[in-house]
C-alpha positions in Angstrom: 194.3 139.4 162.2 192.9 142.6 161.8 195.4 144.2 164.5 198.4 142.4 162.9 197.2 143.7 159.7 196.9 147.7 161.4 200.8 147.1 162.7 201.7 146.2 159.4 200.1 149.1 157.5 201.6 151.4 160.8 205.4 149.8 159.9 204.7 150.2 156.3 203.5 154.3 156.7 206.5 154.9 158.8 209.0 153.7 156.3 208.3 154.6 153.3 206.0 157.5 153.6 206.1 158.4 149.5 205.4 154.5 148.8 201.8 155.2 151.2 201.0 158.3 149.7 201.4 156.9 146.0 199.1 153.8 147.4 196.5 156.5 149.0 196.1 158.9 145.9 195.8 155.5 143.5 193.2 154.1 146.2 190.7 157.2 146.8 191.5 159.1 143.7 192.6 161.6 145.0 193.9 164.6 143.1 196.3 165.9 145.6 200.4 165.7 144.2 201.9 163.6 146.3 204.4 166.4 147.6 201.2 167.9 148.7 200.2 165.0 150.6 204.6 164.5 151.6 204.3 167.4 153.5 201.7 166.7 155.4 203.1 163.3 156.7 206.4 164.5 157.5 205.0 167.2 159.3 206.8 166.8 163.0 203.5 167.1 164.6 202.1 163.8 162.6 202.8 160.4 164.1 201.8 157.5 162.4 200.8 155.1 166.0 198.2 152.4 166.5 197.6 154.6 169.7 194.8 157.4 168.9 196.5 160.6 169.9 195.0 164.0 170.2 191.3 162.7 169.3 189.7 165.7 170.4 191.1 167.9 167.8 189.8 165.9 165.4 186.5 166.0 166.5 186.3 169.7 167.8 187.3 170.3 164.0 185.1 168.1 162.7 182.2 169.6 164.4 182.9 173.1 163.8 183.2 172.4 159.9 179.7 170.5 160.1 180.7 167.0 159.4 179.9 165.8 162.8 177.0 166.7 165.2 
């Protein structure tokens, strides 16, 4: 269930990236305009997988800004 559930969300990201934005800003709150947030997903060096991709960057970042020990 829960991976059917990921591949949906995945499918659903991928085509219709302004639909998931609107969804994520109402969901969290967020301030952000959703051209801001637009830009980031259609950058070409964000992919939308089920496969984790370049993890470490994450976390290198993450520890650097504090978040994460």
């Amino acid at each position: 269930m829960f991976i059917k559930s990921l591949e949906e969300a995945t499918e659903f990201i991928n085509k219709d990236k302004r639909a998931a934005a609107e969804i994520y800003i109402r969901m969290t709150k967020d301030k952000s305009p959703v051209e801001d947030l637009l830009k980031i997903m259609n950058d070409p060096q964000v992919e939308y997988t089920q496969m984790p991709k370049n993890i470490m960057k994450m976390v290198d970042f993450m520890q650097k800004t504090g978040t994460i020990r």
